[in-house]
Structures are given as C-alpha cells and as structure tokens.
PANUVEX-153333 format. One record per residue (C-alpha): residue in one letter; x negated, y, z negated. Coordinates in Angstrom, 3 decimals. Layout:
// residues N
- residuo X Y Z
- A X Y Z
...
***
This chain:
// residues 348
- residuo X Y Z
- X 4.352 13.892 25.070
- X 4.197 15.366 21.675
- X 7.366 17.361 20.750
- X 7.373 21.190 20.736
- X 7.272 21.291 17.144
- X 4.233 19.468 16.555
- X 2.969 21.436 19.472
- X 3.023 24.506 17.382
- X 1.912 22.486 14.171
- X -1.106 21.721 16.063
- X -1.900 25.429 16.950
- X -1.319 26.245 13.563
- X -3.409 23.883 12.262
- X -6.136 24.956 13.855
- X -5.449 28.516 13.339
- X -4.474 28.520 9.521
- X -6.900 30.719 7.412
- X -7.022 30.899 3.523
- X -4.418 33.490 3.769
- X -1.616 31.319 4.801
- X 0.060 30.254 1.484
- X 1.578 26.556 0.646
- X 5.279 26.172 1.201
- X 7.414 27.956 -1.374
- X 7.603 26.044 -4.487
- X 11.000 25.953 -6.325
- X 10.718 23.369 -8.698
- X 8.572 22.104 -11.273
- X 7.094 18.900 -10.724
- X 7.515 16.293 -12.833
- X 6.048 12.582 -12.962
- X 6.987 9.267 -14.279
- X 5.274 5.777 -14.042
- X 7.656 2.796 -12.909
- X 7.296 -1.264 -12.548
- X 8.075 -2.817 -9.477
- X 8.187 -7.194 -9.601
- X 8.304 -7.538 -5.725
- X 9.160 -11.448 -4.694
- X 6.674 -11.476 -2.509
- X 3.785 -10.684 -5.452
- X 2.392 -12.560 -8.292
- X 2.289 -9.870 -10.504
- X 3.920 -6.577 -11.327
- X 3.201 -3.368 -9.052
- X 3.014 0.161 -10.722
- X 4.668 2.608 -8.922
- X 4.203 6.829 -9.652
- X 7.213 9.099 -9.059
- X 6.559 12.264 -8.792
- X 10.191 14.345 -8.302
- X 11.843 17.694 -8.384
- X 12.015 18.589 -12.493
- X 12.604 21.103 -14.712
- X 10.108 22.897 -16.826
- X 9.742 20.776 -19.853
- X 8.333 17.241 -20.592
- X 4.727 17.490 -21.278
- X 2.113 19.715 -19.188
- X -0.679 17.645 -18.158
- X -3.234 17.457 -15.292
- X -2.260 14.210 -12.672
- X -5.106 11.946 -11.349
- X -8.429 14.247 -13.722
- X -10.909 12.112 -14.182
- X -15.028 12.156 -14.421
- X -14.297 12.150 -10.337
- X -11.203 14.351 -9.939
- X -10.265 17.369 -10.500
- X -6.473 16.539 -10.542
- X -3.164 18.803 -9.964
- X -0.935 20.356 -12.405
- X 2.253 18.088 -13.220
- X 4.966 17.329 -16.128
- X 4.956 13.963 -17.518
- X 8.261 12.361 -18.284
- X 9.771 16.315 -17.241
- X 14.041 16.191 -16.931
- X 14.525 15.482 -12.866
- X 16.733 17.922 -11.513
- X 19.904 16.499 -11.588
- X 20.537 16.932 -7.135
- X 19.626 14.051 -4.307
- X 17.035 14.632 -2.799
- X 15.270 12.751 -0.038
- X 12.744 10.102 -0.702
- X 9.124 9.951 0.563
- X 7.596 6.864 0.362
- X 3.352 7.412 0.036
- X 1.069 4.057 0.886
- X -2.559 5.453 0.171
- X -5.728 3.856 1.546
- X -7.961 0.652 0.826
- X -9.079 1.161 -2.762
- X -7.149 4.171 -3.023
- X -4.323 4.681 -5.614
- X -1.525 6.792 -6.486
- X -2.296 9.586 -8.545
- X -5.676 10.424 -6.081
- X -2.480 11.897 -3.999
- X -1.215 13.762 -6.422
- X -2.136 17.316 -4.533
- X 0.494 15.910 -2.509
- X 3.098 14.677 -4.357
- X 3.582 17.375 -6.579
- X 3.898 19.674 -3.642
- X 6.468 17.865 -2.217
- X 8.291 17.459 -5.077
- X 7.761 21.086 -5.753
- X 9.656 21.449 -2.243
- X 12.139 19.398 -2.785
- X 11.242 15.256 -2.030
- X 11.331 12.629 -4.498
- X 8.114 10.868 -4.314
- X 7.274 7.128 -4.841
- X 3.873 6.202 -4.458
- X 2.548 2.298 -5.222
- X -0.667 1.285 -6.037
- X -0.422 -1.990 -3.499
- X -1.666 -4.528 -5.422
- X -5.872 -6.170 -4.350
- X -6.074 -2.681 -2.901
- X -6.408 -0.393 -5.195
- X -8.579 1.624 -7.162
- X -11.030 -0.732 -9.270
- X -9.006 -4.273 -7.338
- X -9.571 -3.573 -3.615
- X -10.367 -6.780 -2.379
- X -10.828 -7.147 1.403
- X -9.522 -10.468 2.047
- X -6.425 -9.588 0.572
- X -6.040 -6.230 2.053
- X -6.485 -7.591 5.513
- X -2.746 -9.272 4.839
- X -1.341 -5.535 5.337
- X 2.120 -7.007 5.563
- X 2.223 -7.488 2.046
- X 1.939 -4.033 1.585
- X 4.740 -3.439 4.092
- X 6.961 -5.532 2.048
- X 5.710 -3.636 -0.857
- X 7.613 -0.558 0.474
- X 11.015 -2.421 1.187
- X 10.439 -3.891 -2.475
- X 10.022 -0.505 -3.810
- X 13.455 0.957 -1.795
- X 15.516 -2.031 -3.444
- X 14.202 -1.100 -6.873
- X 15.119 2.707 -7.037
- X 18.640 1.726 -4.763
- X 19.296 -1.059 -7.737
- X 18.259 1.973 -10.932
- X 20.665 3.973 -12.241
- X 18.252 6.563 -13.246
- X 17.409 6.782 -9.630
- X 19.894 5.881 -6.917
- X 21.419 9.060 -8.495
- X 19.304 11.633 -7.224
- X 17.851 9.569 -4.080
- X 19.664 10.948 -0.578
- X 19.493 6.641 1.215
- X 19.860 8.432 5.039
- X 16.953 10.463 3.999
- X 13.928 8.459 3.395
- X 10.775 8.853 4.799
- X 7.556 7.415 4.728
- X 3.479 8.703 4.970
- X 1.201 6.716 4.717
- X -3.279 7.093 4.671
- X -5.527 5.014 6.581
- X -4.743 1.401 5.797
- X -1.678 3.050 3.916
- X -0.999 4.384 8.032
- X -0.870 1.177 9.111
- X 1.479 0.019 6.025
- X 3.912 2.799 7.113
- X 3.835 2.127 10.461
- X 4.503 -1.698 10.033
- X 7.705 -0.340 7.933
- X 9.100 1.656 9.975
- X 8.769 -0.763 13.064
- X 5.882 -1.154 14.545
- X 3.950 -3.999 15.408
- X 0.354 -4.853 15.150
- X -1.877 -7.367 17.238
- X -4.409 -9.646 15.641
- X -6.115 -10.596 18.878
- X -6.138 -6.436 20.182
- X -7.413 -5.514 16.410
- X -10.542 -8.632 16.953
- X -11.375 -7.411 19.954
- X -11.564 -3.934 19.297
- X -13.656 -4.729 16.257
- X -16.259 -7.405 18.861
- X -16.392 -4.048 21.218
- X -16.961 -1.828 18.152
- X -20.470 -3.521 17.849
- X -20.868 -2.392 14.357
- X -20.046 0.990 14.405
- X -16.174 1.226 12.837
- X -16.431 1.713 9.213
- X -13.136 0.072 9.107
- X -14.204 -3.260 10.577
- X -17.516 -3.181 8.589
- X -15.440 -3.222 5.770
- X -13.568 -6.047 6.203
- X -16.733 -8.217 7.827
- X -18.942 -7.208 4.397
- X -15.981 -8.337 2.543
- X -15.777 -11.782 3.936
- X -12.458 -11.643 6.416
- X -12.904 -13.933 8.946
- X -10.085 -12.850 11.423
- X -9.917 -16.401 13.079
- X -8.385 -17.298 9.684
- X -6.221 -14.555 9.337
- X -2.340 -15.559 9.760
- X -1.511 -14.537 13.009
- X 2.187 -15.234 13.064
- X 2.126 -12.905 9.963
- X -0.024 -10.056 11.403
- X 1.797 -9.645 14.413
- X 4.998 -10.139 12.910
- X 8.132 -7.539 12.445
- X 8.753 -5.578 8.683
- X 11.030 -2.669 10.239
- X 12.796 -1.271 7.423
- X 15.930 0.503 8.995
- X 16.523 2.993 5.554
- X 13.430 4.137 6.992
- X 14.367 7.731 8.800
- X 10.827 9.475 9.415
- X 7.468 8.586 9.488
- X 4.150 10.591 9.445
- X 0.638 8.505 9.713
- X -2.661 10.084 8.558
- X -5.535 8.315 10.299
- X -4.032 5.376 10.180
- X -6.019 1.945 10.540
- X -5.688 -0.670 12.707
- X -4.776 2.217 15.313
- X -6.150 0.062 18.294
- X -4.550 -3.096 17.143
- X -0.706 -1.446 17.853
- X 1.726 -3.435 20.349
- X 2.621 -0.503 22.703
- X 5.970 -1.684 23.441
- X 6.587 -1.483 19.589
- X 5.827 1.493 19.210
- X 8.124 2.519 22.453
- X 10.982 1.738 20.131
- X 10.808 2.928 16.829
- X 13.387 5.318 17.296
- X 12.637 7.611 14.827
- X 10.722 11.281 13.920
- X 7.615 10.508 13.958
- X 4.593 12.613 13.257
- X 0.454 11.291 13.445
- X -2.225 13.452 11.598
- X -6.162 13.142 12.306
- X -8.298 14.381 10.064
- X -10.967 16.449 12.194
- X -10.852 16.264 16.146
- X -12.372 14.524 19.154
- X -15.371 12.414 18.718
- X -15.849 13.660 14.763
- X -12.596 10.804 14.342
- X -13.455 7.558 14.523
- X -11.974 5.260 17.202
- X -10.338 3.078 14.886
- X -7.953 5.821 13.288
- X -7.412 7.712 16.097
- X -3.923 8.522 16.848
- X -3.432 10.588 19.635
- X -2.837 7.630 21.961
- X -0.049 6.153 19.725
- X 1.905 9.578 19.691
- X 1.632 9.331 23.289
- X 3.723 5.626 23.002
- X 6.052 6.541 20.918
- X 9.240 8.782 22.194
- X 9.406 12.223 21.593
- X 5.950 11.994 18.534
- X 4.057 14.917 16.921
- X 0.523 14.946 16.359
- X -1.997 17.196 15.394
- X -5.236 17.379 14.321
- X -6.870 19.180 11.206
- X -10.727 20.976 12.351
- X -13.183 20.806 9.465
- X -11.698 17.987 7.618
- X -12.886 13.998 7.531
- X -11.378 11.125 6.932
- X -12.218 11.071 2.861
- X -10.360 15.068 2.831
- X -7.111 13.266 2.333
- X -8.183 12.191 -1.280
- X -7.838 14.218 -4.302
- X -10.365 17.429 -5.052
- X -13.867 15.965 -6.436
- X -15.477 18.016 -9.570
- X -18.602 19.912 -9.034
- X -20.875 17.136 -9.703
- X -18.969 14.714 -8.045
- X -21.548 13.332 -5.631
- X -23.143 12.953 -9.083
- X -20.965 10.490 -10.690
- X -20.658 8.765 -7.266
- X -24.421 7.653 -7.095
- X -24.191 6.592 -10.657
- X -21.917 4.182 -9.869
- X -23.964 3.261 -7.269
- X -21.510 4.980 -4.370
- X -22.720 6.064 -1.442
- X -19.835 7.085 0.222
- X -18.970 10.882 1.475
- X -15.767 10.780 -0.830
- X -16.605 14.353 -1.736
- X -17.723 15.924 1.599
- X -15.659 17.634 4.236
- X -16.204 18.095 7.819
- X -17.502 21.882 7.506
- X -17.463 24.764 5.850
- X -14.090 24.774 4.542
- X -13.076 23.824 0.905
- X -11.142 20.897 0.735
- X -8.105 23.008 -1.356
- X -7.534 25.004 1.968
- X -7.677 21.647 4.148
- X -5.306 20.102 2.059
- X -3.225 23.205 2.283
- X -3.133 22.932 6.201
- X -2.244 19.679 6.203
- X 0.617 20.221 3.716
- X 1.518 22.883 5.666
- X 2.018 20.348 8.662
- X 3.557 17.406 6.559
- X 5.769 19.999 4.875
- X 6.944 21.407 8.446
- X 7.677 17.960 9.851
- X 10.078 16.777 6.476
- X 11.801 19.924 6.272
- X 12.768 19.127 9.698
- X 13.412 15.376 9.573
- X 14.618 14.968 6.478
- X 15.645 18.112 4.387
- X 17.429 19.618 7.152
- X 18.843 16.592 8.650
***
C-alpha cells in the first residue's frame, strides 16, 4: 500500500492550484558539462550537472532552442562549497539532458546535485531503437556515471555517497528502476506487447524501428544492475512497466516513489505504475490530472507545434492533457518529487 506520505502527495497533486508556489529556492543554480568514457561504451557520454552555486559564472537560458523555451541557469557558476546529495536523472527515448532542465535547476536550487546523461543511441538527434531496446546499457550508464564523480576531485567533494538518488522518465523509468534493483522480463514485456495489438505507443516504437524481441539478449534483459549507492528512487511513467519481475521489485529495499502523468485510462498501459507501487514495500505513487506523458519535457515556444511539423513531427510534444499550462504541471510535479527527496534524502 502506498505510504502515508505519498498518500497526501497524491491529494495534493490533485488539489494544487496556480497559487501553490515551487519549493523555496536558496541557491543559484549553476551548470557544467562533463565526459563520462563508460567501459561498457564505444564512445564518450556527455553528462550535464546542474548543482547548488553561487551567483556568478555566466547567466544564460538552459535547453532554448527554436523548440524550447528553456530555464534560467549559470554556466560554469562557483558550486557551493557543502555536500549535497546526488540525483541521478535518465530522461526518455530520444530525450536528452538539458530538455530537463525545469527540473534540474530546481533541485539544485533546493539543494541536490544533479547529473543527468544523455545515454548514448538514445538521445536527442541519435535515438536508435535497436539500441535503446538494450536498456541495460543505460543502467550501467548510471553506475559509470557514480564511479566518475566518486573518482573527481572537483566532485566527490561536495557529493553526500549515502545520499544518492535516482529519477528517471519513461524509458529513463525503466533505466532507474533496473539501477536500483529491479528486474525486467523479456518474455512478460513480448507478451504484453502481442496482447497490446497495436495500440502501445511504446511497442510501436520499437516494432517501426526494427527490434525483433526474439533476438533481443535475454540473459541480458532479465539480468540484475542493482547499484547499492543507490538510496531512493522515483519513476515517472516508466516503460517497460508490464515487463517487471514482481518478486524484484518485492525487494528493493529502498524509498521509492512512482509518478503518472494524468490518471486512469488517459495513461497508457505500458507506463502505468500503480501496480508496481503496489509490489514494492512501503511505495508512493501519485498521479498528476491534466498532464500527458510528453508534460515531463521542457516548455515548447508559442509556435512550437510549428517547428514540429516542419520537421515533419507529428507528435503531441507540445500538448498537455487539459486546460492547464504545462509551467503549473511541472510545478505540481516538482512539488511531489521535491516532497519525496527532502524526505529520503535531504533529511535522511
């Protein structure tokens, strides 16, 4: 049963009006670009921290684009010179770092260090679906990542190593998950996708991409990437949701905290996550009303829909579940991340 905290998370999630302001926001936010060589890769990863700073380095809008509106940030800003937990952030297929910048800056405005990767063959502009259907390599892409900043001086100075967490988005879900212990099922996640008959975006994906799951390495898929520096975890729609071992997640033995964007039938089977949080021990979840799956993504400009079709896009990147602006959506669900970290992690 979901904990009494995310009982009340869930209430005022649904409740929340524009009134309700963010978490209060001590710091300044500052931003640096790393390398990670992972052994497991062929190539260099690049990695965005986003941490607690003060207010100097140089003022400049995170993740604006022709698309994006993009979040106020420092580049290169002095960190604050405390430790601080870590929050590991695994975004979506063909997502990438800086389109979650509304939420790394505000967690590093309250107080987490932020490390988000952009997983290499599925990212922004190199999302490839054979490759992303390995999502183990993006698990190991998260213990990669938690060597490099525990090997960096400039670092494993201000990093808290009992306090790290990790959140992942939709595919980046399942990536956290996988980290922090739980195990998926190759065979559950075929099935599920014979049943679906068409209609799970998710599988469609991977189908029009060319994954032929009878190829897929099974040992691999179902196999074990628990990282045990890994002290909370919160999933966000995550994929693969019907593909989870139960008795995995029975013993991850740690917070953790699933978040649907938009409720009942308006979520799509393959994300939803109510059912895990009922398998794993003492889980939060709640659910966000107005918001879709694509609300976890950055703020699109006015004409975004605009610059999607000329790209020939016809996805709803830019579109929201109602009549709610996708700055107050975000704000509720910060409000719930926020809630659950303090808890886990800051007050720990």
């Amino acid at each position: 049963m979901p904990s009494l905290l995310a009982g009340l998370i869930q209430v005022f999630s649904i409740l929340l009006t524009p009134l309700i302001a963010s978490p209060a926001q001590a710091y300044e936010a500052g931003t640096r670009w790393i390398t990670v060589v992972p052994a497991h890769r062929d190539q260099p990863e690049n990695v965005l921290i986003t941490y607690p700073a003060l207010k100097d380095g140089t003022a400049y809008t995170l993740g604006a684009d022709e698309l994006w509106t993009g979040v106020p940030a420092r580049r290169e800003a002095t960190p604050v010179a405390e430790k601080f937990p870590l929050v590991i952030l695994s975004h979506g297929s063909g997502g990438n770092a800086a389109s979650l910048g509304w939420l790394s800056t505000a967690l590093a405005r309250n107080g987490f260090i932020v490390a988000a990767p952009n997983h290499l063959h599925s990212t922004s502009g190199d999302s490839i679906p054979v490759e992303s259907i390995e999502v183990w390599e993006r698990a190991k892409d998260i213990s990669a990542l938690i060597d490099r900043l525990a090997e960096d001086t400039s670092w494993n100075t201000l990093i808290d190593p009992d306090r790290i967490g990790v959140i992942g988005f939709s595919l980046g879900g399942t990536t956290a998950m996988l980290s922090a212990g739980a195990r998926a099922s190759l065979s559950d996640f075929a099935a599920y996708c014979a049943s679906a008959e068409g209609k799970d975006g998710g599988c469609n994906w991977f189908m029009r991409g060319g994954v032929d799951l009878a190829k897929v390495d099974e040992t691999a898929f179902n196999g074990s990437y628990r990282d045990g520096r890994i002290h909370a975890l919160v999933a966000v729609d995550p994929g693969f949701a019907k593909a989870f071992q139960p008795e995995s997640l029975k013993t991850l033995g740690i917070p953790t905290f699933f978040l649907n964007l938009g409720t009942g039938e308006a979520v799509e089977p393959g994300v939803r996550a109510e059912t895990l949080a009922r398998n794993v021990p003492g889980a939060g979840f709640a659910a966000i009303p107005k918001a879709i799956h694509f609300t976890f993504l950055g703020v699109c400009n006015p004409d975004g829909a605009e610059v999607l079709k000329r790209y020939g896009e016809d996805d709803p990147v830019c579109s929201d579940g109602g009549d709610v602006p996708r700055s107050e959506l975000h704000r509720q669900i910060l409000f719930t991340v926020t809630a659950f970290l303090r808890k886990t992690l800051l007050e720990r």
